[in-house]
C-alpha positions in Angstrom: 63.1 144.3 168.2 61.3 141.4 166.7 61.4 140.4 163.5 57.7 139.8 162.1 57.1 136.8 159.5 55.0 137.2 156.9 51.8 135.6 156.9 51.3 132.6 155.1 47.9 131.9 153.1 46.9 129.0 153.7 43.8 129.0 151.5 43.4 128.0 147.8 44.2 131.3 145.6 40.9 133.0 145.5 40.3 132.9 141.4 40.2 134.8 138.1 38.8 138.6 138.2 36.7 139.4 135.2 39.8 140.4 132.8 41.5 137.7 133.6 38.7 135.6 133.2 38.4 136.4 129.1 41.8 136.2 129.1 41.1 132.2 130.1 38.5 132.5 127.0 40.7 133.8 124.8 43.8 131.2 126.2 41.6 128.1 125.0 40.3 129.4 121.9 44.6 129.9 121.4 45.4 126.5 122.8 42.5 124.9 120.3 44.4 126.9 117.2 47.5 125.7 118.3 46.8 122.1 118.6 45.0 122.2 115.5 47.8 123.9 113.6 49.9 121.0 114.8 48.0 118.3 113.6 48.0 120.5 110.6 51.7 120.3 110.3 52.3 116.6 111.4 49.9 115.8 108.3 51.7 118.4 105.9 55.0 116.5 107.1 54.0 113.1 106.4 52.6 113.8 103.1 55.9 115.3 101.8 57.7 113.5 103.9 59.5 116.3 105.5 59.0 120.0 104.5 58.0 121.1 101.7 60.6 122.7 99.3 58.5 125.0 96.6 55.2 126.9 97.6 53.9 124.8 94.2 53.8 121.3 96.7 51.3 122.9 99.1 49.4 124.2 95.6 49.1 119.9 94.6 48.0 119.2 97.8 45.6 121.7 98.0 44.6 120.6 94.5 44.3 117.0 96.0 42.3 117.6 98.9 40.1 119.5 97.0 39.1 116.6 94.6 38.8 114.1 97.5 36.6 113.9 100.3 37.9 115.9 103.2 35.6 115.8 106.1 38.1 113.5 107.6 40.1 116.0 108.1 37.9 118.7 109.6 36.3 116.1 111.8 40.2 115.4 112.7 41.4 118.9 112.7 38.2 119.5 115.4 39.5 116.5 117.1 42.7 117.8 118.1 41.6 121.6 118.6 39.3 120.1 121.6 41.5 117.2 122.8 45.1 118.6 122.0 43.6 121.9 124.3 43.1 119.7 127.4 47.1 119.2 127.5 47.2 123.4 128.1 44.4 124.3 129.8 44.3 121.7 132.6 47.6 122.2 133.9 47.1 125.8 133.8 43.8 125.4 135.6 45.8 123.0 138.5 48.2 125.6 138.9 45.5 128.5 139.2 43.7 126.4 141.8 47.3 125.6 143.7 48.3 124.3 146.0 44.9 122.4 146.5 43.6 122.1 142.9 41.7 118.7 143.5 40.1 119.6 146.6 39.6 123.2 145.3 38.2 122.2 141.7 36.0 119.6 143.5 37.1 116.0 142.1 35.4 113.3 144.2 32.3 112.0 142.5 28.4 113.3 143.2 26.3 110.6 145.1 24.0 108.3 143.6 20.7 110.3 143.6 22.3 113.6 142.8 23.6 111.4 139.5 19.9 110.8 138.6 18.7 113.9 139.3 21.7 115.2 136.6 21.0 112.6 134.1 17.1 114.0 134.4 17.5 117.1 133.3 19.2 116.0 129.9 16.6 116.2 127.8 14.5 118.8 128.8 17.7 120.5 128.8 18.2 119.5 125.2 14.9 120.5 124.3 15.3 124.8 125.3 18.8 124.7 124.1 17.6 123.1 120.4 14.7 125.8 120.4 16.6 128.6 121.2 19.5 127.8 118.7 16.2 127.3 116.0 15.1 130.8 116.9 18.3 132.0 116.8 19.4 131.2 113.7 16.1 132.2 112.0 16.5 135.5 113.9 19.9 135.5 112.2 19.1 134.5 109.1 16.6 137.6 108.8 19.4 140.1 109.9 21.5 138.7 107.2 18.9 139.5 104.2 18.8 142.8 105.8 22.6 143.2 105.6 22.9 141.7 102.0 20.2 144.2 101.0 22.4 146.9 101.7 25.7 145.7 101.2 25.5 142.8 98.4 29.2 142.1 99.6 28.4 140.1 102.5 26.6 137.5 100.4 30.0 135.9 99.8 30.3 135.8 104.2 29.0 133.4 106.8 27.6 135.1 109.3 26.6 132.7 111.4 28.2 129.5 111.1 29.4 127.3 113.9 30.6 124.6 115.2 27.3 122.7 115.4 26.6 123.5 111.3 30.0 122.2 110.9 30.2 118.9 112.9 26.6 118.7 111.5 28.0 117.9 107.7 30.0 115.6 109.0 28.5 113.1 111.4 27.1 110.9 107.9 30.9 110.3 107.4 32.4 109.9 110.6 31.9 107.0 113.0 29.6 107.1 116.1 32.6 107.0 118.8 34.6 109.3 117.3 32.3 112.2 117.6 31.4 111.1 121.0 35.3 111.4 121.8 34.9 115.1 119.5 32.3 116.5 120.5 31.2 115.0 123.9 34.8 114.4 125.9 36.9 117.1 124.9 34.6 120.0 125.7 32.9 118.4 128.6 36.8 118.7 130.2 38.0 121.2 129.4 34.9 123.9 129.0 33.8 122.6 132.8 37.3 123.1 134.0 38.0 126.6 132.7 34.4 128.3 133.1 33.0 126.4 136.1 36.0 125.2 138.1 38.8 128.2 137.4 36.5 131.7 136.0 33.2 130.6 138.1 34.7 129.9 141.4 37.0 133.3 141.2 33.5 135.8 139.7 31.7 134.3 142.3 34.2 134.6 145.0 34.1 138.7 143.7 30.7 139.2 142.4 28.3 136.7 144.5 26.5 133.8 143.9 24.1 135.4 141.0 26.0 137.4 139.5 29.1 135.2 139.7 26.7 132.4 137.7 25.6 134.7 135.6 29.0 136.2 134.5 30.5 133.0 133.7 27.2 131.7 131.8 27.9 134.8 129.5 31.3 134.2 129.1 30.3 130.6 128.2 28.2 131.8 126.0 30.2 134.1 123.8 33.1 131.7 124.0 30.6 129.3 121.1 31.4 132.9 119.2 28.0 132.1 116.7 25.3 134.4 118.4 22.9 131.2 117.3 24.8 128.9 119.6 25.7 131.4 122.3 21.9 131.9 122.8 21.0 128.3 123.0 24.4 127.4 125.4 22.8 130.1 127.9 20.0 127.6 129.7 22.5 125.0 129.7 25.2 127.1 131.3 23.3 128.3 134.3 22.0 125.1 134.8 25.7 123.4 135.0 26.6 125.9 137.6 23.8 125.0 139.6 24.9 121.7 139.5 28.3 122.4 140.1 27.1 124.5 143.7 24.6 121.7 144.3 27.5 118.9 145.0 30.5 120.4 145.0 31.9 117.8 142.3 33.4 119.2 139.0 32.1 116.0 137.7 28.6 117.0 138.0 28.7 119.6 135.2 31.0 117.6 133.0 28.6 114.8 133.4 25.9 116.8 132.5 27.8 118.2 129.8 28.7 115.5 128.0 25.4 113.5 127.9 24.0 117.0 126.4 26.8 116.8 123.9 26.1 113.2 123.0 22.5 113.8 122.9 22.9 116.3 120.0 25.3 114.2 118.3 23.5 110.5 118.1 20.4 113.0 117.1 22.2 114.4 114.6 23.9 110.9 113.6 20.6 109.1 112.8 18.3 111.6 112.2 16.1 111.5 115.1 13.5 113.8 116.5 13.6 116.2 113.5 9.3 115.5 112.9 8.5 116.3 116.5 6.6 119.3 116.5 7.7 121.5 120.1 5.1 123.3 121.0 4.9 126.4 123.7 3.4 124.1 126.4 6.4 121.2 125.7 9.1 124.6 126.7 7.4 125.9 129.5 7.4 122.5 131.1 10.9 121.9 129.8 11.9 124.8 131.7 9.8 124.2 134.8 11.3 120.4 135.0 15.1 122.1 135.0 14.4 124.5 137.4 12.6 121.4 139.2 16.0 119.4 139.2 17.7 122.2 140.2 15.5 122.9 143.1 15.9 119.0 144.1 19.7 119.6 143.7 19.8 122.0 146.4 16.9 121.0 148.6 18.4 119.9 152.1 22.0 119.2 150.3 24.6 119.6 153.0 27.5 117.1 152.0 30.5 117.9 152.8 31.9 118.5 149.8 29.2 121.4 149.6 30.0 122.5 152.4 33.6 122.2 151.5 33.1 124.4 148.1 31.3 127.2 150.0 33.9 127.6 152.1 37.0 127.5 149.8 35.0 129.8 147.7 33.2 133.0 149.6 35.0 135.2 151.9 34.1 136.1 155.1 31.3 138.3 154.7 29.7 135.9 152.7 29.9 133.0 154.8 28.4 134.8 157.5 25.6 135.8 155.4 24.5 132.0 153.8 25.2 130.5 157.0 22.2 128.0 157.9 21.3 127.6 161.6 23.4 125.2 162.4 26.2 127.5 161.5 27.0 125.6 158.0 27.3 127.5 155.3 24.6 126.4 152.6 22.4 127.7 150.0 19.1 128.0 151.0 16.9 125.1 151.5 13.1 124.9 149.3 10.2 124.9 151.2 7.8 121.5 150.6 5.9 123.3 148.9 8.5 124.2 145.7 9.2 120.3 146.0 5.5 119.3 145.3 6.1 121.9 142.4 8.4 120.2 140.8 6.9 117.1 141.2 4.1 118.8 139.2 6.6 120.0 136.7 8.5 117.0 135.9 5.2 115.3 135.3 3.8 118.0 133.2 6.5 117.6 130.5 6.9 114.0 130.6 3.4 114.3 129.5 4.0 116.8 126.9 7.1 115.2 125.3 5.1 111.9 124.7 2.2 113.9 123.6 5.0 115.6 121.1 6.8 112.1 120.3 3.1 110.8 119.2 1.7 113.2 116.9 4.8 113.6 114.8 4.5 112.2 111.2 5.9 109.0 110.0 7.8 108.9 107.3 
């Protein structure tokens, strides 16, 4: 009688269900605590120079920091909590995507004109995302007189502060490069590798292309935990999926990613854009010109590493389904006439956006 051998699987593991994928959230939120709390501690050690002996030391210190200026050492603490989570999350992520992380996660570079069309769809991208948290924010601001009206309590309570309200007190203080390094490097890494690369590629590989997208966009959302910046991360989030199915590349997103990030920073740093007045016409061109550059993304885009992705990705049934005619898996291609429309967007809001940049006041 012969003895059978199990069968090997020679495919990349197939990817986080939806449990596992909040437990990913809830892992980096962990891994930014703990490399906070370690910075933390390094800085409680140097100050006493060892540990502290009475609970009265950490009472001084307290006492200290609170007369002094201490934004250095949220802006730090921040630091670490993004940076200090890259050294758990990405070796997690490479073994999750073993044993063919890089060519699994998609880590050769996007070509030259999928680049532009990326770095296009910055600002516009900038612009819903900045509207949305506005809106937000008032919306939440309402519900919170509503709640103080009946329980006076909560006036002591934030209920809606985040991360951007925080780094925003601080970027007078704190130099230009670091919070690019803050606030643009650390979660372009680590955010794109978790959500796009490890809990996208698995919801997708379960749930299908939309829903997939849309699973992990509302994961990404929730994981900014302030309903004001969940709402306005939910354009951006879809949109760097898109671009991650578009060319295959992890870098796509974290490019995209971190030019958004260092857009709202060097705005928030020198005060710029805060007279322009954003009308209705300025979003629904904004919107038309991202779903323009995603439509150029995935016009005719049948690069190998595309190709690659899709079929690392989708199981059978799925590749049989989105297979083109030439028996290549691929999204589908736009007809010429959705190209000429985004033509007509992009134009359209680059029209707008100067009309916008010219009426506002001077000061």
């Amino acid at each position: 009688m012969m003895n059978r051998q199990p069968q090997q699987v020679n495919g990349p593991r197939k990817g986080p269900g939806l449990l596992e994928s909040m437990m990913w959230v809830s892992g980096y939120h962990l891994a930014q605590t703990v490399s906070g709390a370690l910075l933390l501690l390094l800085l409680i050690l140097a100050a006493f120079d060892g540990l502290p002996h009475h609970w009265s030391d950490f009472q001084e210190l307290a006492i200290q920091l609170g007369q002094g200026e201490i934004d250095w050492l949220l802006t730090s603490l921040i630091g670490c909590a993004t940076l200090g989570s890259l050294f758990f999350v990405l070796p997690l992520a490479f073994w999750r995507m073993s044993p063919r992380p890089r060519e699994v996660l998609g880590l050769q570079l996007p070509s030259s004109h999928q680049l532009v069309l990326l770095a296009g769809a910055v600002v516009p991208l900038g612009i819903l995302s900045d509207e949305l948290y506005r809106a937000a924010s008032l919306m939440m601001a309402q519900i919170q007189q509503l709640l103080i009206a009946q329980w006076p309590v909560l006036a002591t309570f934030e209920l809606n502060m985040d991360s951007i309200s925080l780094i925003h007190g601080q970027t007078v203080l704190t130099a230009y490069p670091q919070l690019l390094v803050i606030v643009g490097v650390g979660p372009a890494i680590g955010e794109e590798v978790i959500f796009r690369g490890v809990i996208g590629r698995g919801l997708i590989a379960r749930w299908g292309v939309i829903r997939g997208v849309l699973l992990t966009s509302l994961l990404f959302a929730i994981a900014h935990l302030s309903p004001s910046h969940a709402l306005a991360t939910l354009p951006i989030a879809i949109f760097l999926h898109v671009a991650y199915l578009a060319t295959g590349s992890l870098w796509a997103p974290i490019l995209v990613h971190f030019l958004n990030n260092a857009l709202s920073v060097t705005m928030m740093k020198y005060e710029l854009g805060q007279n322009v007045q954003v009308s209705m016409f300025l979003l629904v061109s904004s919107a038309v010109y991202v779903s323009a550059i995603g439509i150029l993304l995935l016009r005719n885009e049948r690069s190998p590493s595309r190709l690659q992705w899709a079929n690392l990705t989708m199981g059978q049934n799925q590749r049989s389904v989105m297979t083109s005619a030439g028996g290549a898996p691929a999204l589908a291609a736009a007809p010429s006439w959705l190209t000429l429309i985004a033509g007509t967007g992009v134009l359209c809001f680059t029209l707008s956006f100067v009309a916008a940049a010219m009426a506002a006041p001077t000061l």
